[in-house]
C-alpha positions as CSV (number, residue, x, y, z in Angstrom):
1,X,22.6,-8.8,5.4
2,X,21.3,-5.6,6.8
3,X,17.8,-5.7,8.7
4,X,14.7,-5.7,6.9
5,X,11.0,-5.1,8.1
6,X,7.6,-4.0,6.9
7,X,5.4,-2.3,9.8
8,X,1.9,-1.7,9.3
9,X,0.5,1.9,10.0
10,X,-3.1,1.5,8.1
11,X,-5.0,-1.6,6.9
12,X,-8.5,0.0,6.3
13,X,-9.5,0.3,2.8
14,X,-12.4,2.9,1.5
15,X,-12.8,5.0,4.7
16,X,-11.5,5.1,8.3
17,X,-13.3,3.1,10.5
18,X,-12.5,4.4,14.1
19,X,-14.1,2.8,17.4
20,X,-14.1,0.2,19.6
21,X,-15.1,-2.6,17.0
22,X,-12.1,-2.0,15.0
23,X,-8.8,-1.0,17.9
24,X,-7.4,-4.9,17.7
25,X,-6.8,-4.6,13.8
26,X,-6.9,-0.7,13.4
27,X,-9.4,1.8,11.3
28,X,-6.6,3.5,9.7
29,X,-6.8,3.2,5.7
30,X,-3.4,2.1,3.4
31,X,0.0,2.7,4.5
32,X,2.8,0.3,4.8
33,X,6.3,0.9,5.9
34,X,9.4,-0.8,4.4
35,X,12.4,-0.7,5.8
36,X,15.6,-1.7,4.1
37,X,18.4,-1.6,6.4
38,X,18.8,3.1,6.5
39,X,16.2,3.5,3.4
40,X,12.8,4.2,4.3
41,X,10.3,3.0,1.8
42,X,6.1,3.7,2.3
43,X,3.4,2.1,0.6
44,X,0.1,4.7,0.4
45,X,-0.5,8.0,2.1
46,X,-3.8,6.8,3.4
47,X,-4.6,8.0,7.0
48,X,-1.9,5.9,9.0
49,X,0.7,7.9,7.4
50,X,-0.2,10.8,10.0
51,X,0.8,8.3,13.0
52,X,4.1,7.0,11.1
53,X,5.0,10.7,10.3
54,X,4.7,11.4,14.1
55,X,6.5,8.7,15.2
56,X,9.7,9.6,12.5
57,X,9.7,13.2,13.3
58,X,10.4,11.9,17.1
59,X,14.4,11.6,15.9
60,X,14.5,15.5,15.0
61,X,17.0,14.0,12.7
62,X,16.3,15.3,8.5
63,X,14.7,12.7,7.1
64,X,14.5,11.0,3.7
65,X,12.6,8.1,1.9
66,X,10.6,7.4,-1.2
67,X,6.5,7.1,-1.1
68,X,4.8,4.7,-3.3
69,X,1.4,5.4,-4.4
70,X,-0.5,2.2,-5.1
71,X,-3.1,4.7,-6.9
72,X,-4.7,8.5,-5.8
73,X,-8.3,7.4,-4.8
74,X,-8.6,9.6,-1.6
75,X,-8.1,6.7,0.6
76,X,-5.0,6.2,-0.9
77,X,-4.2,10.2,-0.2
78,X,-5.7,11.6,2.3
79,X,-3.4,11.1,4.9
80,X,-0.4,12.9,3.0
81,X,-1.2,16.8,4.5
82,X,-0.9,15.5,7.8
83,X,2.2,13.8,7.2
84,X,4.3,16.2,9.1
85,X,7.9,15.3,7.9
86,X,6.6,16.4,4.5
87,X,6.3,19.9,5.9
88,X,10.0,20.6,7.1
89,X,11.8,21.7,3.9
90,X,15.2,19.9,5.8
91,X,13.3,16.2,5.1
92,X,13.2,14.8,1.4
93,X,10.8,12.5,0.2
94,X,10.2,11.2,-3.4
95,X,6.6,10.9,-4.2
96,X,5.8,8.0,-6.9
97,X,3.0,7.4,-9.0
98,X,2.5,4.7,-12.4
99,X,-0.8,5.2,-13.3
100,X,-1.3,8.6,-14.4
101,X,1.3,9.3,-17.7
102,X,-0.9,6.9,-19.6
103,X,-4.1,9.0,-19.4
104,X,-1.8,12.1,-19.8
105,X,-2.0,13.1,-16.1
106,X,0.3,14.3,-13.8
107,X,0.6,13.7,-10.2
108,X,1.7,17.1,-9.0
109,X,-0.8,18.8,-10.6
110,X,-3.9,16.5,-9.8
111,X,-2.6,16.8,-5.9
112,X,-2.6,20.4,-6.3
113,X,-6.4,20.2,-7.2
114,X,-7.1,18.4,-4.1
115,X,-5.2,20.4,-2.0
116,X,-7.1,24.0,-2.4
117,X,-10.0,25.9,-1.6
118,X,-12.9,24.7,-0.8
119,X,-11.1,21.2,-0.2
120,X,-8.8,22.1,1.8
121,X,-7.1,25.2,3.5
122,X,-3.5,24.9,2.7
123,X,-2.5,24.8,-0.8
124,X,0.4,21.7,-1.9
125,X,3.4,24.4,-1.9
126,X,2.5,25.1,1.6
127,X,2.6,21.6,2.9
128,X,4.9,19.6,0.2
129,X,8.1,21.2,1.0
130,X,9.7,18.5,0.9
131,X,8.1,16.2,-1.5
132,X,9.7,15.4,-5.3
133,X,7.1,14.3,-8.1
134,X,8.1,11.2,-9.8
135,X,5.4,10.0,-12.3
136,X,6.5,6.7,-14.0
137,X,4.6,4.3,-16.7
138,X,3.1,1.1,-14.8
139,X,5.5,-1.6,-15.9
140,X,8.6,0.2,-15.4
141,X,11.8,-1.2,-13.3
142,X,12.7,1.4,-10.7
143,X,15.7,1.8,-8.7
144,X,15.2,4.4,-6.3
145,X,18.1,4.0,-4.1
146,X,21.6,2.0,-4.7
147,X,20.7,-2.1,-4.4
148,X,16.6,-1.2,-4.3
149,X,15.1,-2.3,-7.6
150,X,11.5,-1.8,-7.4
151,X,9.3,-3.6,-10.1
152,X,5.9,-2.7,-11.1
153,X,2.6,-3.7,-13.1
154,X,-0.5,-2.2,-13.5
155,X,-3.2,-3.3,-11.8
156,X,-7.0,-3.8,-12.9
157,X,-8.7,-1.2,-10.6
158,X,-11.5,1.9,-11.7
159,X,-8.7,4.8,-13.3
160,X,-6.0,2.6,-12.7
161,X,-3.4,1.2,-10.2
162,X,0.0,0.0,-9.4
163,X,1.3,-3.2,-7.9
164,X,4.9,-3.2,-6.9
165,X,7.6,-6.0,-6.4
166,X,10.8,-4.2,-3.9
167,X,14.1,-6.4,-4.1
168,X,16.5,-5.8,-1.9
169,X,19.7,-7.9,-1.3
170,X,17.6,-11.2,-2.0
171,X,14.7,-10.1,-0.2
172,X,11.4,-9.5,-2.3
173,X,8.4,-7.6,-0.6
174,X,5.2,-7.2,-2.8
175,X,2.5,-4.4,-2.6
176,X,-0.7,-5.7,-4.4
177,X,-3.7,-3.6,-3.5
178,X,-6.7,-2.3,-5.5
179,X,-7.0,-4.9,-7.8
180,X,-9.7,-7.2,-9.2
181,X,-8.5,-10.8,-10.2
182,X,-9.6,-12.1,-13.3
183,X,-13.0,-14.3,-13.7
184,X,-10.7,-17.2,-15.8
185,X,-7.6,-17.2,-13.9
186,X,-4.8,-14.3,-12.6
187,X,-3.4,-12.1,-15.0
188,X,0.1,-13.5,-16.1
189,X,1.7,-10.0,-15.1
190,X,1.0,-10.1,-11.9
191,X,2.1,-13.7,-11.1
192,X,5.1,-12.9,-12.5
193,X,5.2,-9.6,-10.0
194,X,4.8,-12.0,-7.1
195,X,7.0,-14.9,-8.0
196,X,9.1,-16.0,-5.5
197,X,8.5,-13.2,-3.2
198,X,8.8,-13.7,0.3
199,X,5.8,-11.4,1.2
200,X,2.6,-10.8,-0.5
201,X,0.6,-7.7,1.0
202,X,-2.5,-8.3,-0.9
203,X,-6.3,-6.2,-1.3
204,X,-8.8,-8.8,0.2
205,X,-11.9,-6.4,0.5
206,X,-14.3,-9.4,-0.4
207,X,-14.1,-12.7,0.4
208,X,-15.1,-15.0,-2.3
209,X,-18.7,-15.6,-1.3
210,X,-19.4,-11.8,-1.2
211,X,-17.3,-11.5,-4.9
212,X,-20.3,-11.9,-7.4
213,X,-22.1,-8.9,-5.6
214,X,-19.4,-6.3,-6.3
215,X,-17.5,-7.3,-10.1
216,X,-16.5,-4.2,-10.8
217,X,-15.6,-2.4,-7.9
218,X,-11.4,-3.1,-8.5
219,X,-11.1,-5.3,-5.3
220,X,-10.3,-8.6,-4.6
221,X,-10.5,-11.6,-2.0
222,X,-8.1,-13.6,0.7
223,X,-9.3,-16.5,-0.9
224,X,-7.4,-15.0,-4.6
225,X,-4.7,-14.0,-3.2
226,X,-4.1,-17.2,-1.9
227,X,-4.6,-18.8,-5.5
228,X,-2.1,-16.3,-6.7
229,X,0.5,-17.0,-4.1
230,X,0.4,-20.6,-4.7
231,X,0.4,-19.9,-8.8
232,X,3.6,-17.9,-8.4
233,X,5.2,-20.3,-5.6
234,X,5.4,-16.8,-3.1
235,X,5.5,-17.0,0.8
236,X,3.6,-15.8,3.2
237,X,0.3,-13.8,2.5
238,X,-0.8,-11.2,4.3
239,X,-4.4,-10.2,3.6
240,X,-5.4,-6.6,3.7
241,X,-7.2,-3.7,2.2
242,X,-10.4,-4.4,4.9
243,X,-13.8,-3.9,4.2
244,X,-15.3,-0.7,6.3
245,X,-18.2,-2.8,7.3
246,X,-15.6,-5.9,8.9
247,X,-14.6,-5.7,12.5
248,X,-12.7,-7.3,14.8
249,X,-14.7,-10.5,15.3
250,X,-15.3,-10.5,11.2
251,X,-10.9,-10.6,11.1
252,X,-10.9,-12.8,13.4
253,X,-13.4,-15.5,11.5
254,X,-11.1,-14.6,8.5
255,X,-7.4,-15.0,10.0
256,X,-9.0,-18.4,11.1
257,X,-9.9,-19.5,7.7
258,X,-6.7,-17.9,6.4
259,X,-4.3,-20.0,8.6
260,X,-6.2,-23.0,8.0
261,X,-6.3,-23.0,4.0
262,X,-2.4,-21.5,4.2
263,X,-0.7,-21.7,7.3
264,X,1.7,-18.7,8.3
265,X,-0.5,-16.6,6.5
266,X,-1.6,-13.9,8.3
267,X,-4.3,-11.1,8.5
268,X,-3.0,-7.3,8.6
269,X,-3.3,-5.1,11.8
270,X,-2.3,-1.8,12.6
271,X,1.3,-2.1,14.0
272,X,1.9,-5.6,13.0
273,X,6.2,-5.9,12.2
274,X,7.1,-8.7,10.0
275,X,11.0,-9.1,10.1
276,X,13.4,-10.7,7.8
């Protein structure tokens, strides 16, 4: 079985959170790295995919992989024109997206908006030279390499998001993040997305007690993702997507709770390697 890992670049959710109450678990918002023996697969373009980009470029060998956006809220985003592999029209990289065909958007041209005066100085065809657009319907089975099948569901999140299931020679890795669980129990799609899977990355903005204050907002708590883990008989949870306003102590009250209600689960840091 060739190795397989997930690395952690960027665990923040809603805005960067630099300084010295957040260095043990990182300010960086959503990126997650998955590795799959030579394919390179990434979860978000949120501001930790500038310090993975860095740290791939380091080979000087072309690079190639597939990038998975969960959803293009800028959180989600804003890290992708300083993601220097992106740059060098040597590397490829496939650039997903599954909520967008069913509002009759397009990825490409939506990043294009962002990417231009007055937002930004660089237009997308001078930073995206290596990037391929790849906008798929939420609920499609993708295969974007040989032995990768990637499954997918749409989430319940403002404008829309996507969860993803990865399986990869009987490994299953699941992205759930942006999402609001359901007041009378988890939607039936996404159990099914989880089932069995041996890791559940899962958005844990609130915790449960803090919940009735923000229905609405697309986000859920460690406390429902460990009801949905248990629903669909998955393994270990890792809560993530954290609040701006939570630091280090705040994780740390929380990772106690978390391995007490479901031991092995854990919270998510920057830089945190999970191996399988």
């Amino acid at each position: 079985m060739a190795n397989v890992y997930v690395r952690f670049w960027g665990v923040r959710g809603s805005v960067p959170t630099p300084g010295a109450a957040t260095r043990r678990y990182g300010g960086n918002t959503s990126c997650v790295e998955m590795r799959l023996g030579p394919r390179r697969l990434v979860f978000d373009a949120g501001t930790g995919i500038r310090p993975m980009g860095h740290e791939w470029a380091r080979s000087g060998l072309p690079l190639e992989g597939h990038i998975f956006l969960s959803h293009l809220h800028l959180d989600h985003v804003c890290g992708l024109p300083f993601f220097t592999p992106a740059h060098d029209p040597a590397n490829r990289f496939d650039l997903w997206c599954g909520h967008l065909l069913a509002r009759g958007l397009r990825l490409r041209p939506l990043l294009a908006e962002l990417l231009r005066e007055p937002f930004f100085p660089i237009p997308l065809e001078g930073l995206a030279r290596a990037l391929r657009f790849r906008d798929f319907r939420a609920g499609e089975v993708l295969e974007p390499e040989p032995g990768v099948v990637v499954r997918t569901a749409p989430l319940c999140h403002p404008g829309g998001a996507t969860g993803y299931r990865v399986e990869y020679e009987g490994r299953i890795l699941c992205y759930v993040t942006d999402v609001e669980h359901g007041e009378d129990g988890h939607d039936p799609r996404l159990v099914e997305l989880v089932r069995d899977a041996d890791l559940v990355i899962y958005d844990a903005t609130f915790t449960d007690e803090e919940y009735p204050h923000f229905r609405g907002w697309g986000h859920s708590t460690w406390q429902a993702g460990v009801r949905l883990v248990e629903a669909a008989g998955a393994g270990r949870l890792v809560v993530f997507h954290h609040h701006p306003d939570r630091d280090d102590e705040a994780l740390d009250a929380i990772a106690a709770q978390v391995e007490r209600v479901r031991p092995g689960s854990l919270v998510a840091r920057e830089g945190l390697v999970l191996s399988f």
